[in-house]
N, C-alpha and C positions, 0 to 999 in steps of 0.2 A: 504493500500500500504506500501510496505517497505521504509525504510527511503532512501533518496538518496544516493546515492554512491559517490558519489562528488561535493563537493560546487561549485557550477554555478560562474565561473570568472565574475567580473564586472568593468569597467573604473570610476574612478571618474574623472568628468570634473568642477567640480565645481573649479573656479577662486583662485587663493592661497590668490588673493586680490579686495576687491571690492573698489566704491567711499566713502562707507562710513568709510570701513578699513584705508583710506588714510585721510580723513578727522579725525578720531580719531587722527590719530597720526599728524596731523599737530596742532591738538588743543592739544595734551601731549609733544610737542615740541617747542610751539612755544615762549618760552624763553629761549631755553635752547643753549649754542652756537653751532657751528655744528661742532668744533672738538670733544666736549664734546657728541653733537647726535651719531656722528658718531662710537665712543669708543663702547657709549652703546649699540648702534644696531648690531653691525660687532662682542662684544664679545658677546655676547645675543640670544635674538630670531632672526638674522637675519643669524648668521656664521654657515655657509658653505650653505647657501641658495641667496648668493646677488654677482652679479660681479660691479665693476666699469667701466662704459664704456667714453672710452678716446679718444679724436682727436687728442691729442696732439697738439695742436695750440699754439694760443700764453698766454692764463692764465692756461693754463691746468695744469703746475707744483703746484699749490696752492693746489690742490685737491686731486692731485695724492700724496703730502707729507702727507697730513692728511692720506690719508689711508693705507698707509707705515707707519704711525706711530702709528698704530692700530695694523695693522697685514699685513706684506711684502706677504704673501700667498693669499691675496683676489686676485682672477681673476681680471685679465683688459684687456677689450676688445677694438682691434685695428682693425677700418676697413677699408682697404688698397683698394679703389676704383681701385690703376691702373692710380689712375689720381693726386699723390699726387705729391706736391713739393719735390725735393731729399732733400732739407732741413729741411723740418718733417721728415720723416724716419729715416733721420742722430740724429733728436732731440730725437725723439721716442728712438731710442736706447740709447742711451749717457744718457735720464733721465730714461730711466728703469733699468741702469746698477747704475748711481748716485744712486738710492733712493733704491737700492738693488730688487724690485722687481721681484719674483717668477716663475709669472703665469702669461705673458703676451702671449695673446693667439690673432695672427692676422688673418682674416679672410678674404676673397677675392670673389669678384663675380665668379657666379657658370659659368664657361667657354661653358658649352654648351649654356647659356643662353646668354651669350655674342654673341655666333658665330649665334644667331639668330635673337638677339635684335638691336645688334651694332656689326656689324662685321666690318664695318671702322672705330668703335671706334669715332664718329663725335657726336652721340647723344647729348652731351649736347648742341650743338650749334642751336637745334633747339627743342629739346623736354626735358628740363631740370630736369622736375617732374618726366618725363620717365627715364633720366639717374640715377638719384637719387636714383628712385626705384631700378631699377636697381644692382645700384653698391653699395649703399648704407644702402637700406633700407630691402631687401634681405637677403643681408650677416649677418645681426645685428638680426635680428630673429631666424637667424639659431644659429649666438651666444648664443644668450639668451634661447634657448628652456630649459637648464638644470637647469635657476635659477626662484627663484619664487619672486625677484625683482633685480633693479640694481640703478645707483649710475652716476647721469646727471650732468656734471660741467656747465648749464647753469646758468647765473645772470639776472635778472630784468633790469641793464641797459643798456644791448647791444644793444637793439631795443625798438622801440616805440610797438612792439609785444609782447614783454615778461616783463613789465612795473609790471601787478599781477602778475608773478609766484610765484604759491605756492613753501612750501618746500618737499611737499607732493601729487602723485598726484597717479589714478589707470590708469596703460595701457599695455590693452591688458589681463586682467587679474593678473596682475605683479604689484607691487609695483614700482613706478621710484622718484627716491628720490633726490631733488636738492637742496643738503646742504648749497651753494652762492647763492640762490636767490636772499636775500637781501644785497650782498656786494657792494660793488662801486670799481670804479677803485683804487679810493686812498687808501682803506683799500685793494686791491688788490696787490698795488705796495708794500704797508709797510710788507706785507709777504713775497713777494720776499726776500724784503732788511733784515729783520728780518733772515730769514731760509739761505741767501746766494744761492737761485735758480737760477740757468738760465734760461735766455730768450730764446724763440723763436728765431733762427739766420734773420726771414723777418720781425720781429715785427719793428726793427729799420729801417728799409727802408719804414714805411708807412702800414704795413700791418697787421691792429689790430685784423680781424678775421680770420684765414685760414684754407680753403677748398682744393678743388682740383684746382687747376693751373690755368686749363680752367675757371674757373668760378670764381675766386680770384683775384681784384684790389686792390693799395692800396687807402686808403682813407684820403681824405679831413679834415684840421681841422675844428672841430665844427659839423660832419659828427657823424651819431652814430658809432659806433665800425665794426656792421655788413652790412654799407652801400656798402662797397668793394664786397660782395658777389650777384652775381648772377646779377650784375649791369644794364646791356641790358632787363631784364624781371621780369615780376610782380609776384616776386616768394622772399619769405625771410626765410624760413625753405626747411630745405633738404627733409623733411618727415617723419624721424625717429619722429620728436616732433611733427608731423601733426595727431590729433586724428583720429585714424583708418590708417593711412598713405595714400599714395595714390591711386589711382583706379589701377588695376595692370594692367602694362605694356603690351601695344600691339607693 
């Protein structure tokens, strides 16, 4: 037979990162600080491959400076439920214009799926994992589809849930990388004070972790961080950090 006339196209699906990818590099990192991780990853094997994904809440500036002080160009991902407080938004912008950043790319629930799932817009008051998915967990994959990992400002003490987080972890095929695992509030505030950041404008009223509206109290002292969230139901992640996320929305 003659030789073929066109090489046969093929998809590779193989994962850009596995658990045990994520495992190496928790064990090549795990003394090294995470402004310092973060330098060598973002100019290295990870730049032009990794976004930063941001809620803008109330320690999110700590994180968002390190990677501005890396490289103002790295993607940050903002995902605007619909359901936020006007005083995120107003932060959001005011610290993406402070710390100079680039490439802040906001994302929104797909509207037709709105007008099917929630068309009174009430979902969270009764199906919270459903709104989540929804507004939240949705929009943040569609963000992500172009990188082959991203950049979690979770900490270890905001909840009795996240007490082990690695700094390193595989999802979804992606590398997600959570540079404060191990920080604490106190080495949290002394950056602030240190760098000259702003605060969150509802952190002072009480409101250490912030979500969307509907679903955000403030909290109690002696309360973890993340007690304000979701307070009515036995629910303590959005879903974005829930392995696999949630069952999809009916």
């Amino acid at each position: 037979m003659g030789e073929a006339l066109r090489r046969i196209d093929t998809i590779d699906v193989t994962p850009a990162f596995t658990r045990a990818d994520a495992q190496a590099m928790q064990d090549r990192f795990a003394d090294v600080p995470a402004a310092q991780m973060l330098r060598e990853l973002l100019t290295g094997e990870l730049a032009g491959r990794i976004a930063s994904v941001s809620s803008f809440g109330a320690e999110s500036a700590v994180l968002l400076h390190m990677v501005a002080q890396v490289d103002v160009d790295v993607p940050v991902v903002f995902t605007n439920t619909q359901k936020m407080f006007g005083e995120t938004l107003a932060y959001r912008d005011a610290l993406a214009e402070r710390l100079g950043l680039t490439d802040l790319r906001v994302f929104r629930p797909d509207p037709r799926l709105l007008a099917i799932k929630d068309r009174a817009g009430e979902r969270w008051s009764y199906d919270p994992d459903g709104c989540c998915d929804l507004r939240k967990v949705e929009p943040l994959r569609r963000a992500l589809a172009p990188f082959d990992a991203w950049i979690s400002g979770r900490k270890g003490f905001q909840s009795g849930t996240r007490t082990a987080l690695p700094r390193f972890e595989e999802d979804e095929g992606r590398l997600k990388i959570n540079p404060l695992a191990d920080w604490d509030k106190a080495r949290l505030d002394a950056y602030f004070a240190e760098h000259d950041l702003p605060r969150h404008p509802l952190e002072a009223q009480g409101y250490l972790s912030i979500g969307c509206a509907p679903c955000t109290t403030k909290v109690a002292p002696g309360e973890d961080p993340r007690a304000g969230r979701w307070r009515s139901f036995d629910k303590v992640e959005c879903g974005i950090h829930a392995p696999g996320g949630y069952d999809p929305i009916i």
